[in-house]
N, CA and C atoms as a LAMMPS dump frame, in Angstrom:
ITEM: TIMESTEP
0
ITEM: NUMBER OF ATOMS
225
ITEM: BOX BOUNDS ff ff ff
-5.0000000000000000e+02 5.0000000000000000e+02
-5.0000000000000000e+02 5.0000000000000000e+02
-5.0000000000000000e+02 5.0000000000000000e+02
ITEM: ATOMS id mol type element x y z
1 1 1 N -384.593 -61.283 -244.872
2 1 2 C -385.77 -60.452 -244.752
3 1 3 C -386.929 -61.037 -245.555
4 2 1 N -386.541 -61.523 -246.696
5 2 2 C -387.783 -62.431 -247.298
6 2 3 C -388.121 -63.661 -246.778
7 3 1 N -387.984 -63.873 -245.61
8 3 2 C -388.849 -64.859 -244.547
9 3 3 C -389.534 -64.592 -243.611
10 4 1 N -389.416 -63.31 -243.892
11 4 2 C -390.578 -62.794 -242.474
12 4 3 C -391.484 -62.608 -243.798
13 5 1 N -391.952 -63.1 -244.497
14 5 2 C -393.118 -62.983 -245.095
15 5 3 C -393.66 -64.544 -244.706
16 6 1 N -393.152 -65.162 -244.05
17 6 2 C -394.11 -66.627 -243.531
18 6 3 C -395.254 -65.813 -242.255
19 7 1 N -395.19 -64.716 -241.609
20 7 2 C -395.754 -63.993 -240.658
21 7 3 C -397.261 -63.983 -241.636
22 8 1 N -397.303 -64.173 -243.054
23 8 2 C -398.819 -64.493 -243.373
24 8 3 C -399.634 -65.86 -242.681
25 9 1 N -398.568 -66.514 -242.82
26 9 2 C -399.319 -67.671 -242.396
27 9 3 C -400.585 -67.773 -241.681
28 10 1 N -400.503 -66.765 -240.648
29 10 2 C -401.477 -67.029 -239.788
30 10 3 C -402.747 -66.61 -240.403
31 11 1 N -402.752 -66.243 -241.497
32 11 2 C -403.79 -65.933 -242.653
33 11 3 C -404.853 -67.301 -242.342
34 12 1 N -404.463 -68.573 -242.467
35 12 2 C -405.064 -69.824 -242.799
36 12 3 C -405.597 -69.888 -241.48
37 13 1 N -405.692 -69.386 -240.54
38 13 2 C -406.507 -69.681 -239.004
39 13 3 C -407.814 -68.817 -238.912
40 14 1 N -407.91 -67.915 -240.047
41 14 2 C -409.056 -66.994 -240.666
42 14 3 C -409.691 -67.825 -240.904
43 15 1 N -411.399 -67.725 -240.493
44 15 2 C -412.569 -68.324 -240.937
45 15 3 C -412.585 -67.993 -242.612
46 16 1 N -412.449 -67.07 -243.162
47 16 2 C -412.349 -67.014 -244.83
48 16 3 C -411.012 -66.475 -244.595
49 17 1 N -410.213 -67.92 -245.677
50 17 2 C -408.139 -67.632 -245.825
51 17 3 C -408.088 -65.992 -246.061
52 18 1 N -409.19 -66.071 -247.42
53 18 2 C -408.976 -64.539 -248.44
54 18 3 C -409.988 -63.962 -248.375
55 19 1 N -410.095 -62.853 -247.994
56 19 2 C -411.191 -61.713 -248.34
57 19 3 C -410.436 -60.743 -248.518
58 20 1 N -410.86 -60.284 -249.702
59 20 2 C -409.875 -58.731 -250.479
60 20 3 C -410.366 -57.607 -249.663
61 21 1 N -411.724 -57.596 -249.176
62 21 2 C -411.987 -56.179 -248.326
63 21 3 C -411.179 -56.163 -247.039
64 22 1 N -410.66 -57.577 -246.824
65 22 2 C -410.45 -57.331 -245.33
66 22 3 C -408.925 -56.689 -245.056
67 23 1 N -408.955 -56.088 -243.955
68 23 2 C -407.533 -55.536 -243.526
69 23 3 C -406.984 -56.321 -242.699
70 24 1 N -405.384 -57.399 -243.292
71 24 2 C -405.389 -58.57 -242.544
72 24 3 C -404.724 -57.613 -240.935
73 25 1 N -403.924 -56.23 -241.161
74 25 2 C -403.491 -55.632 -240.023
75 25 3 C -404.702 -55.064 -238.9
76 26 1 N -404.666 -56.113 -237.445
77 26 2 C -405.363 -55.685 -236.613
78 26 3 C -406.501 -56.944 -236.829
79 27 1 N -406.3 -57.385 -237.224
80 27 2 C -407.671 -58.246 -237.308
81 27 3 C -406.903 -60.112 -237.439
82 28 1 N -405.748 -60.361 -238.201
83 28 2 C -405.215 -61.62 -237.579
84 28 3 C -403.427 -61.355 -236.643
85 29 1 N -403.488 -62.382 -235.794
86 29 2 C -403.007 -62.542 -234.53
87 29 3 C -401.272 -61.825 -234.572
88 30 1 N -400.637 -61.815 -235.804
89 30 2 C -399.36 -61.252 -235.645
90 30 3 C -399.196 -60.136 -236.86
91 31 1 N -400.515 -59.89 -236.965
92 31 2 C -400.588 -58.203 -237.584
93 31 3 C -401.372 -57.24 -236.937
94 32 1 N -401.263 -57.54 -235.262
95 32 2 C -401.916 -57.182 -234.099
96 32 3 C -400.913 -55.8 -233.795
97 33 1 N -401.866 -54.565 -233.235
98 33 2 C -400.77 -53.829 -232.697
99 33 3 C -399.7 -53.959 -231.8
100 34 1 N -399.728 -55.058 -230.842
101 34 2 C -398.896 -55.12 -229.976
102 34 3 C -397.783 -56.278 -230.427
103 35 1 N -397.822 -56.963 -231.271
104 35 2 C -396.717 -57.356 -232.279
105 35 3 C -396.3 -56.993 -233.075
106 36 1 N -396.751 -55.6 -233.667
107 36 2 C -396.12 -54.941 -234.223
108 36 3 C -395.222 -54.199 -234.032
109 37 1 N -395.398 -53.789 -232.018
110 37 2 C -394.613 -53.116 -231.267
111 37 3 C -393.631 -53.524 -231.259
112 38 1 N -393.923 -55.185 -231.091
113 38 2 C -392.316 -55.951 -230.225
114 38 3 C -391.712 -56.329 -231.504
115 39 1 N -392.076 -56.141 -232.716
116 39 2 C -391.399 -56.244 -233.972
117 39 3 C -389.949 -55.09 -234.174
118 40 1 N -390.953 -53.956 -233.837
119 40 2 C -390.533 -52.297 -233.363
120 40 3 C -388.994 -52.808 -232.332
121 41 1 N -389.364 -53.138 -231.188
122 41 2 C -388.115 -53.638 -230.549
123 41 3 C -387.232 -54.354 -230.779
124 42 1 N -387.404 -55.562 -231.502
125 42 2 C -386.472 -56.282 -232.029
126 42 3 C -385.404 -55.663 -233.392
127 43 1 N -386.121 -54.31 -233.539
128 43 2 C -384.89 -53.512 -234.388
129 43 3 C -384.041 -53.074 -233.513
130 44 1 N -384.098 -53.011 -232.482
131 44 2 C -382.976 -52.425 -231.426
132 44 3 C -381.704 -53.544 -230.913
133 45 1 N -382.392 -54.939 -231.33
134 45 2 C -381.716 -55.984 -230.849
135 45 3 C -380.704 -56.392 -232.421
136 46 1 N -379.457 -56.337 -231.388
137 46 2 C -378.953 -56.898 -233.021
138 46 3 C -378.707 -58.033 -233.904
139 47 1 N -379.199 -59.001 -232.806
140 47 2 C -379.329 -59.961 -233.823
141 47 3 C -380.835 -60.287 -234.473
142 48 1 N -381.727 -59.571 -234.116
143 48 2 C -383.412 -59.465 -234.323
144 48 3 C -383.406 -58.054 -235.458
145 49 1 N -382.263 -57.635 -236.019
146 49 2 C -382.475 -55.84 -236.328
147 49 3 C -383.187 -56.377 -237.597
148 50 1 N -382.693 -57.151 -238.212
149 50 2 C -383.354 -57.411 -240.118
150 50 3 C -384.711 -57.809 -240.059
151 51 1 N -384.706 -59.118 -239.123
152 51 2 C -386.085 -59.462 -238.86
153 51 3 C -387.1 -58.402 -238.487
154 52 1 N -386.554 -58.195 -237.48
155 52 2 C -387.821 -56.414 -237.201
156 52 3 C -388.322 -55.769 -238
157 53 1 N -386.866 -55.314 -238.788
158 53 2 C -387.352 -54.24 -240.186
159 53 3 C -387.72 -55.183 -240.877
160 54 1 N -387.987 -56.155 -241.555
161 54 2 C -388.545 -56.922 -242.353
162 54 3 C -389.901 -57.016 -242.23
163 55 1 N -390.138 -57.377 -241.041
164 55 2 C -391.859 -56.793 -240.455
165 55 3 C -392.54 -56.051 -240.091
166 56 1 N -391.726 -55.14 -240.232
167 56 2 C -391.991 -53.432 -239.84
168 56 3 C -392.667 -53.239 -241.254
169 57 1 N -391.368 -53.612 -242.127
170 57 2 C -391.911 -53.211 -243.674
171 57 3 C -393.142 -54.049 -244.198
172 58 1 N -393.155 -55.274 -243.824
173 58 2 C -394.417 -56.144 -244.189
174 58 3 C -395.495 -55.776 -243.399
175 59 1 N -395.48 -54.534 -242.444
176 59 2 C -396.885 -54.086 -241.889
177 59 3 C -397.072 -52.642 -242.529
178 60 1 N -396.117 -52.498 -242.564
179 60 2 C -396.472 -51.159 -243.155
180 60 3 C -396.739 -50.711 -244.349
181 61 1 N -396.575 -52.238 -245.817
182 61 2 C -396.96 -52.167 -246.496
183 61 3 C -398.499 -52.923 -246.88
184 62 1 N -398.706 -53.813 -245.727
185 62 2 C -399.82 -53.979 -245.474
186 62 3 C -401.154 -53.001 -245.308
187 63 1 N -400.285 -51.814 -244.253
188 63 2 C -401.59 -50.787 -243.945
189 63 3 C -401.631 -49.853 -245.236
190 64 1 N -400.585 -50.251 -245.665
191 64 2 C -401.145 -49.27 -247.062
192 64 3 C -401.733 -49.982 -248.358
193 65 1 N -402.077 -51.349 -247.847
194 65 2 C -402.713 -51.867 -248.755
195 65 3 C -404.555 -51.793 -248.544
196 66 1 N -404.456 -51.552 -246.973
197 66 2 C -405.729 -51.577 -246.191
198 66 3 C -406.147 -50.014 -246.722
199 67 1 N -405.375 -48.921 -246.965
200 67 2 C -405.599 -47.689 -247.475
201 67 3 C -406.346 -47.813 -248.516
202 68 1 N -405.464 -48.57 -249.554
203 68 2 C -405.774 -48.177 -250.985
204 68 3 C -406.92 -49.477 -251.286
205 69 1 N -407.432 -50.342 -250.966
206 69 2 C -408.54 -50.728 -250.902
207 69 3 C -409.805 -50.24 -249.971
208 70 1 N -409.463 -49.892 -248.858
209 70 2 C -410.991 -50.092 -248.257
210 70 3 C -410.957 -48.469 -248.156
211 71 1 N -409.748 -47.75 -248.324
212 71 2 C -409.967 -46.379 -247.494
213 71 3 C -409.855 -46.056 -246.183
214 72 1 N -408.96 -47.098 -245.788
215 72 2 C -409.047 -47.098 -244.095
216 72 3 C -407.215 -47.432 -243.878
217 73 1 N -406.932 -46.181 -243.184
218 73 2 C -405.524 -46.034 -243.154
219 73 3 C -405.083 -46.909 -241.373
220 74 1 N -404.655 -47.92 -241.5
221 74 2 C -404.693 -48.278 -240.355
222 74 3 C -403.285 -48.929 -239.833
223 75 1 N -402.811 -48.308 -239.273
224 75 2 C -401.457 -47.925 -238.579
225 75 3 C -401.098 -48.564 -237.12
């Protein structure tokens, strides 16, 4: 489960790597809602179940990082 934290990566294809205001969920390419979905599905698969929840949890602690900085709860 601590390798689905390489799913930042795609951080570095951002015109600025880091901006602290920004909410990387919804705005770069695999913290998109609809990969978040098929993240969602791959908990159903059992050999995909850890990976899923691993990125389930790395988005969902993401949007609560997008909370507690900008004020914008984004799910």
């Amino acid at each position: 489960m601590i390798s689905t934290m390489l799913v930042d990566l795609d951080h570095l294809f951002a015109d600025q790597i880091y901006d602290p205001t920004r909410c990387s969920v919804g705005f770069h390419p695999l913290h998109e809602p609809i990969a978040i979905a098929v993240y969602g599905i791959w908990c159903f698969i059992l050999k995909l179940r850890l990976v899923g929840l691993g990125l389930l949890i790395h988005m969902s602690l993401d949007s609560i990082d997008c909370f507690m900085t900008n004020g914008v709860w984004y799910v």
